[in-house]
N, C-alpha and C positions, 0 to 999 in steps of 0.2 A: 313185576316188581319195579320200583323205583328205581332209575340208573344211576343216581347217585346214591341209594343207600347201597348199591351191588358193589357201586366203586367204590364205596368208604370201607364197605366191609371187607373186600378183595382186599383194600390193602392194608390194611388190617393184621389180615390172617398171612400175608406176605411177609411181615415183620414178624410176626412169631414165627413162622417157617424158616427167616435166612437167621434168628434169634440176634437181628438187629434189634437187640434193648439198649437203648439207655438208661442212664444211672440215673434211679428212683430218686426221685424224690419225696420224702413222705409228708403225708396229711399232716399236716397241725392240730392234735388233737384238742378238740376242747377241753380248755379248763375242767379239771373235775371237780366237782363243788364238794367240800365236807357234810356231807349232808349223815343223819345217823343209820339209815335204811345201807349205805354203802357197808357196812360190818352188820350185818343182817346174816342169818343163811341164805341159803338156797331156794330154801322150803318158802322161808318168809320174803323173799325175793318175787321168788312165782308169786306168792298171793297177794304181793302188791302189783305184780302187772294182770294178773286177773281182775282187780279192783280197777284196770284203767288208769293208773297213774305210776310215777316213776320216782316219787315222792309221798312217803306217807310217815307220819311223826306222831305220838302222844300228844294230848290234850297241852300238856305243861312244857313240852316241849316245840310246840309254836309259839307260847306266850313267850320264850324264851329269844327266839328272832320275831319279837313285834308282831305277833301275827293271831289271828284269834278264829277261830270253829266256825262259821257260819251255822246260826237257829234252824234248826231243823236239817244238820248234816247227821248222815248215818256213818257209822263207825266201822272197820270193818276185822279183824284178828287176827293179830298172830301169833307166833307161839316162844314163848320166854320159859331159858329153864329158871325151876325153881330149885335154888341152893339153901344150903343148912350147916351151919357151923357145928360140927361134931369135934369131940376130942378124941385125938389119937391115943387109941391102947400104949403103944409103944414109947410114945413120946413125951405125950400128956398134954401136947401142943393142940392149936386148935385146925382145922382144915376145912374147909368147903366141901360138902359132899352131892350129888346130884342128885335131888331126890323125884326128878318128875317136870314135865311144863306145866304152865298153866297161859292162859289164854290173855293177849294184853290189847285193848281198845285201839286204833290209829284212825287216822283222817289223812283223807287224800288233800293233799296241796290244791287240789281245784276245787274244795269245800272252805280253804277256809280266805282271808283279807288281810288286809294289813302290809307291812313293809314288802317293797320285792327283792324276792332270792338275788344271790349274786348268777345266777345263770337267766334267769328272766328278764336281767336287765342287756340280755345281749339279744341282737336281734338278727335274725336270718337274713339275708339279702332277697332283692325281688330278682329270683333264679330264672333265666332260660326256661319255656317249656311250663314254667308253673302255672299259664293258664288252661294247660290240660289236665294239669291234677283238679283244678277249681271246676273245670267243666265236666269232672267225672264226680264232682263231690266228695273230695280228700282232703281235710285241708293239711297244711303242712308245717310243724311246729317244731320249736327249740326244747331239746330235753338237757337233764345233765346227763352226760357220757361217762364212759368207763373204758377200761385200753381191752373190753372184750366186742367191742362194738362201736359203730360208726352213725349208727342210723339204724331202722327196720320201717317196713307196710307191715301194718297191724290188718287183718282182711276182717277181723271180726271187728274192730271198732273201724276200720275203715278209714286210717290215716295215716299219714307219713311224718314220722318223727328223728329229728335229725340232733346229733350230737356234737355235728361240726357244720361249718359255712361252707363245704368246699363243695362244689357243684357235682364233680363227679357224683357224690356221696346220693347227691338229689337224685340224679340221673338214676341209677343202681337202684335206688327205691320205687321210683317211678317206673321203671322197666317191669320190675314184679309185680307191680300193680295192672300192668298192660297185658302182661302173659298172663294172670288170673283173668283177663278177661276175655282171651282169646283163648284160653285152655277151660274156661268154665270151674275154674278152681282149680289150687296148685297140690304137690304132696305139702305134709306137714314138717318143719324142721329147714333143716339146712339140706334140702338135697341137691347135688351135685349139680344135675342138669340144671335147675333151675338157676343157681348160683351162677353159673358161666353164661346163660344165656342175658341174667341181667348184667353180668361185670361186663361182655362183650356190647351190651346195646349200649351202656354207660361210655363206652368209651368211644363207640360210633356216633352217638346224639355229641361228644364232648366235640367231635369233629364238623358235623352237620350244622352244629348253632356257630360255628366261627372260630372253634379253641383247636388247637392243634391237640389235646393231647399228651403231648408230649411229659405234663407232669406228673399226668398220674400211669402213665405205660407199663413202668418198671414195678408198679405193686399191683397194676392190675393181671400183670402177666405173673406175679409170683400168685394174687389171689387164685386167679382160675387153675395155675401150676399145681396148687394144693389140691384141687377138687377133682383135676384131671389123675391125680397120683393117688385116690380113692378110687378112681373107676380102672385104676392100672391100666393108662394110656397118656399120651404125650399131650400140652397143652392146642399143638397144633389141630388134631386127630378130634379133642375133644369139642373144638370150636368149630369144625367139621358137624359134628354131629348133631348139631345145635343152630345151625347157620340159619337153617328155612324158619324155624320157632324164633328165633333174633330178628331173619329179616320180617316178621308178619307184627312182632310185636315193635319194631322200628317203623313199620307204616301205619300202626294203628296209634301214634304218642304222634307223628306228622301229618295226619289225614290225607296221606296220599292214596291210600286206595281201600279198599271195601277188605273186608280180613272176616275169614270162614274161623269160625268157633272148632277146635280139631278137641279129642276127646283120646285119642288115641296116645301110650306113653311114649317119652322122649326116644 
């Protein structure tokens, strides 16, 4: 292994050991755009990220911000309940009653032209390290964010989409992308190990390219704290267990050495 990724990483894990933290400083979160998909459910949440966008509006409702369908864009559904003014027995007043959904047309933002959103008009910086995302064919794009997320690696469209500039955020994404290529594909969701193996590269690459660190410390050690208190074990214990999968996918993001495809779980 790399002796400088051993060293960055030893001391590291030394700072969470003597729980020499300092006081976080938190991410600046991106603007969050009003966009109408933000008061969506859940349901119709997922099925605009299954449709590949982060962004998806009615017909009439791009014409609304300057923007118009592109000919020959396909539309994709989601699900609107459908209400019915009934009158109250009791009251004689009128009330909304649920009687059912029904299915409502949308278009992803990447179908259609016209004016740019207020978050497209912001632009990512050229990041640390981002010519190995380009060298792996990822490329790396501005979304609008939400205070449930920061960023994600999408593995089925195969790209890193970022909701803030701050680099760490890059790194983190980037990490996951390095570990699905050294583990030959990752679990699905939010799982533990995975989680800590990419906050801890994130903050070893934050040291490696020239940044101390130092800013993001205090939420990276509450991140992994969280993930370590799902496996009911201490952050230190859990970045222990994770160290050899961190240092393979910190050599494989530096090309410093040849990194064995491991199949076996964390």
């Amino acid at each position: 292994m790399n002796d400088k990724v051993r060293a960055t990483l030893n001391s590291i894990l030394e700072r969470f050991k003597r729980g020499n933290i300092p006081e976080a400083i938190a991410y600046s979160l991106f603007p969050i755009p009003n966009i109408p998909s933000a008061k969506w459910s859940m349901l119709n949440r997922t099925l605009m990220f299954f449709a590949g966008t982060q962004d998806a509006r009615g017909f009439k409702q791009w014409l609304d911000v300057n923007r118009y369908v592109r000919r020959g864009a396909k539309a994709f559904f989601i699900l609107v309940p459908y209400l019915k003014k009934v009158e109250d027995e009791d009251t004689g007043e009128e009330k909304q009653v649920l009687k059912g959904f029904l299915t409502k047309p949308v278009f992803r933002v990447e179908d259609t032209g016209g004016e740019a959103l207020d978050y497209q008009k912001i632009e990512l910086p050229r990041f640390s390290l981002i010519e190995k995302a380009e060298e792996w064919g990822i490329p790396v794009k501005a979304i609008p964010g939400n205070y449930g997320y920061y960023g994600y690696f999408s593995l089925k469209r195969r790209e890193i989409a970022l909701a803030t500039p701050e680099e760490g955020t890059f790194f983190h994404e980037l990490a996951h992308a390095g570990h699905e290529m050294i583990r030959n594909g990752l679990e699905p969701g939010q799982d533990p190990f995975q989680e800590i193996v990419a906050e801890l590269s994130a903050l070893a690459l934050c040291r490696l390219v020239g940044k101390t660190g130092d800013k993001f410390f205090g939420n990276s050690y509450r991140y992994i704290e969280q993930y370590a208190q799902e496996l009911k074990i201490s952050p230190y214990s859990a970045c222990l267990r994770v160290i050899g999968e961190t240092e393979k996918v910190l050599n494989l993001i530096l090309g410093k050495e040849e990194t064995q495809v491991v199949s076996s779980p964390l």
